[in-house]
NUMAR-323487 format. One record per residue (C-alpha): x, y, z; residue in one letter. Coordinates in steps of 0.5 Angstrom, whole numbers, padded with zeros to 4 digits, always signed. Layout:
<sites>
XYZa;...
</sites>
This chain:
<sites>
+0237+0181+0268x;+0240+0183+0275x;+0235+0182+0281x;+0237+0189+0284x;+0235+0192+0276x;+0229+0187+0275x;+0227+0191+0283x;+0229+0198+0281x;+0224+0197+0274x;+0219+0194+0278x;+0219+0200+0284x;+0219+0205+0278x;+0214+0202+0273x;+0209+0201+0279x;+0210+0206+0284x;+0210+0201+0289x;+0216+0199+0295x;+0210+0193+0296x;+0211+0186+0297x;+0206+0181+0298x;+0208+0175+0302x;+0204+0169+0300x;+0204+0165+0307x;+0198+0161+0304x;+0195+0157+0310x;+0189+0151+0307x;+0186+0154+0314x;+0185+0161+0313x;+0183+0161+0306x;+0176+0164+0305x;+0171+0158+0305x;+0169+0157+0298x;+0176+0154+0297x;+0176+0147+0296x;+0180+0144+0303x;+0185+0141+0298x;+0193+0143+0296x;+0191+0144+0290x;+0187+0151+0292x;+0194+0154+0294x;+0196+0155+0288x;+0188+0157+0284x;+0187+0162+0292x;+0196+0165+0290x;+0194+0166+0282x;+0188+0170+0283x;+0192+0174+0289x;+0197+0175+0284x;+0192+0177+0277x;+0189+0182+0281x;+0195+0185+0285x;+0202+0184+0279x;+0200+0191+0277x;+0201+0194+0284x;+0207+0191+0287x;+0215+0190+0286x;+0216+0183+0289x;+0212+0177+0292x;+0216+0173+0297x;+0214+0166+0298x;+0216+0163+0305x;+0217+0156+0306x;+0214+0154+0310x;+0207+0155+0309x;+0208+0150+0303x;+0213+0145+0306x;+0209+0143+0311x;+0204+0140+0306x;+0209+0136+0303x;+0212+0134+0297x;+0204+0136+0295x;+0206+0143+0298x;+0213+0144+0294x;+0210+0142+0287x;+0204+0148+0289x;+0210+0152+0291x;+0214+0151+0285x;+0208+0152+0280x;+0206+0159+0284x;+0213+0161+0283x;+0212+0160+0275x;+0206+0164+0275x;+0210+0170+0278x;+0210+0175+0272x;+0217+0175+0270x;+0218+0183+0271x;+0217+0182+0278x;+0221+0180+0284x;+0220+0173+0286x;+0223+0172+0293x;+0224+0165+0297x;+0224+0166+0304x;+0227+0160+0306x;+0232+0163+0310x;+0238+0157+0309x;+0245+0157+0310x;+0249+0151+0312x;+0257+0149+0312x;+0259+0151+0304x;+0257+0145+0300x;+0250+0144+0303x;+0249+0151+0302x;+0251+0150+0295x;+0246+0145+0294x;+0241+0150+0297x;+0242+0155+0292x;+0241+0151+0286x;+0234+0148+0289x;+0232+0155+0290x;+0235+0160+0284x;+0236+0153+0279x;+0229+0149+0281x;+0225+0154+0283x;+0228+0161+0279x;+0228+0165+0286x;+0230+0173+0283x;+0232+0173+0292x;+0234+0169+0297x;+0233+0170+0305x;+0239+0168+0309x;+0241+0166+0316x;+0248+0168+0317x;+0249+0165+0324x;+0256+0160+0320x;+0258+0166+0317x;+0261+0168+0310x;+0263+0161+0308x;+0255+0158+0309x;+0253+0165+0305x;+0258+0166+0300x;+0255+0159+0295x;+0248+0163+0294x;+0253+0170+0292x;+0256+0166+0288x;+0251+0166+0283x;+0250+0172+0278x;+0245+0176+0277x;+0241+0175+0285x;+0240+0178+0291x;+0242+0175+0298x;+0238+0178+0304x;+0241+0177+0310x;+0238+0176+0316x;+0239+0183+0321x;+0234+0185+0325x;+0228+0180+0325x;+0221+0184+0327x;+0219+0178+0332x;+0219+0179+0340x;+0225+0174+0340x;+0229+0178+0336x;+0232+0180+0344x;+0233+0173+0346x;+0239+0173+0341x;+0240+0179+0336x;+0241+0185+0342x;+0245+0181+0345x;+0252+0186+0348x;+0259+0183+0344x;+0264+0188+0344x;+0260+0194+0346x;+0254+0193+0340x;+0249+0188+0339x;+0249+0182+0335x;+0244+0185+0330x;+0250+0191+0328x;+0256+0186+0328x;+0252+0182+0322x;+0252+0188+0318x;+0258+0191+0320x;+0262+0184+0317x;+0258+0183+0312x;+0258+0190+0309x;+0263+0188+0306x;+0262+0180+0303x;+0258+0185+0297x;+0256+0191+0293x;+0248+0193+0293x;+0246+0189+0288x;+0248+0182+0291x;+0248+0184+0299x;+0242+0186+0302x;+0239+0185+0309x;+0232+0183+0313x;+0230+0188+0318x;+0224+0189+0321x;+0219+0195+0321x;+0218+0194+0329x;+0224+0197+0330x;+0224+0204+0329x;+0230+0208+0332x;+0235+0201+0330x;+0233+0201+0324x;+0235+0208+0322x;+0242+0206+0324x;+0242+0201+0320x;+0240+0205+0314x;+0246+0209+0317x;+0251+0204+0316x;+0247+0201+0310x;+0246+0206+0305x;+0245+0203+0299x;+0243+0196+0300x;+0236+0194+0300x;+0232+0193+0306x;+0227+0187+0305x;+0222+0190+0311x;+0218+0186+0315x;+0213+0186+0321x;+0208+0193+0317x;+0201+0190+0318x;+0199+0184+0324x;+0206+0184+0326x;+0204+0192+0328x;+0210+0196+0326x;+0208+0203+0323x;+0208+0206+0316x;+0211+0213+0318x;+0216+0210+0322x;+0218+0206+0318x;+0219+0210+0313x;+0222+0215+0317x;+0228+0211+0319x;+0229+0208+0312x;+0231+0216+0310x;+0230+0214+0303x;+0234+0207+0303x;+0232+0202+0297x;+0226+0198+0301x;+0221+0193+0300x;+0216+0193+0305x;+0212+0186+0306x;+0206+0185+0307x;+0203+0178+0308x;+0197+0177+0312x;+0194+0184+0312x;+0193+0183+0304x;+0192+0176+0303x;+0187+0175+0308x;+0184+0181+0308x;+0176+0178+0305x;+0173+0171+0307x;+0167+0173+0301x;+0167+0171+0294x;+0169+0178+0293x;+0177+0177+0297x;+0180+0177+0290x;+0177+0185+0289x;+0178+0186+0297x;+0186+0184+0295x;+0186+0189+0291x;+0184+0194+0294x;+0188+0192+0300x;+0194+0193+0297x;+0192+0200+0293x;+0191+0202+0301x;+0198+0199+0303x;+0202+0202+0296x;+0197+0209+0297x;+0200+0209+0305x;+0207+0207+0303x;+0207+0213+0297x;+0205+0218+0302x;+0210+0217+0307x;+0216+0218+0302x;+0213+0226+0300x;
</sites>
């Protein structure tokens, strides 16, 4: 199946625009987790058992899981197994290199570990992306508008008379149709992400930055005018509870996220 119809089926038969980041950390887990890799995957299981059923997408970012090694990669592999296979499985890798090296990342994470999606960072243009759209039936969020503060440092800055963030989705508009393109924009930016949307109207949104990052519900909604989105949730679900109880805790969580999400739309 399509990644862009495997989303859409998972939006409708849930309900839900939510995706849970699984930026898992042996350092914020709750206390009755053993200190040891191997609880990364038993504290991912239990978040994904209590929350597959409310959800549309988990992403996965790297880092979490390559900074334990070659431990890390195999609780990272074994996660993305455990993923019910209608959902999406996002990699937040955020890759891209010159052609054949961004060749060999591809395979890693659509063959290795069976990413639906990828993130990308477009910096070296179409020939260091084209090798992840070139692979049937997955989605490629392009890196746009990020929802950190030194998304200013660069993104904003002023070429031709418009930010950087514009001219990356002007030019890659046309490397893909809605369902192989789509873009990474951040709820922390209200008004640029409702032109953005503008520009973009039937692209997916991945949307970051609602939660710890601080970025609105109703505002992000708002701009996103009814576009296709998914809205990531990372810390604010997954270490909502320290007790033993967390895995309730998540749940419930996440049908708060969804319910304030749903309302939104109305």
């Amino acid at each position: 199946m399509r990644s862009y119809k495997k989303l859409i089926e998972a939006q409708s038969r849930n309900n839900s625009k939510l995706c849970i980041g699984l930026d898992t950390s042996l350092d914020l887990i709750p206390s009755h987790f053993k200190k040891d890799i191997s609880s990364i995957f038993e504290f991912n299981k239990q978040i994904i058992d209590a929350t597959c059923d409310l959800v549309c997408a988990y992403k996965l970012n790297f880092a979490f899981y390559e900074q334990y090694g070659s431990k890390g990669f195999d609780e990272l592999k074994k996660t993305f197994d455990i993923i019910p296979e209608d959902v999406l499985k996002i990699a937040d890798a955020k890759r891209a290199d010159i052609g054949n090296t961004s060749r060999a990342y591809a395979k890693s994470l659509f063959e290795y570990f069976g990413a639906d999606a990828v993130t990308i960072n477009p910096y070296m243009g179409f020939d260091s992306v084209e090798p992840f759209l070139s692979f049937p039936d997955k989605l490629v969020f392009l890196l746009c508008l990020t929802s950190n503060q030194g998304a200013k440092d660069i993104q904003y800055l002023e070429c031709n008379g418009k930010p950087i963030y514009r001219h990356v989705i002007e030019k890659a508009m046309g490397w893909g149709d809605e369902e192989k393109l789509s873009f990474v924009v951040g709820a922390t930016h209200h008004s640029e992400l409702a032109d953005l949307r503008s520009i973009a109207k039937k692209q997916v949104f991945l949307i970051p930055g609602i939660g710890a990052q601080g970025g609105s519900i109703a505002e992000t909604m708002k701009a996103n005018a009814g576009g296709t989105a998914i809205i990531n949730v990372s810390r604010g679900i997954i270490y909502c509870s320290k007790e033993k109880d967390f895995k309730e805790q998540v749940r419930a969580k996440a049908i708060e996220y969804n319910a304030l999400l749903n309302q939104a739309l109305v």
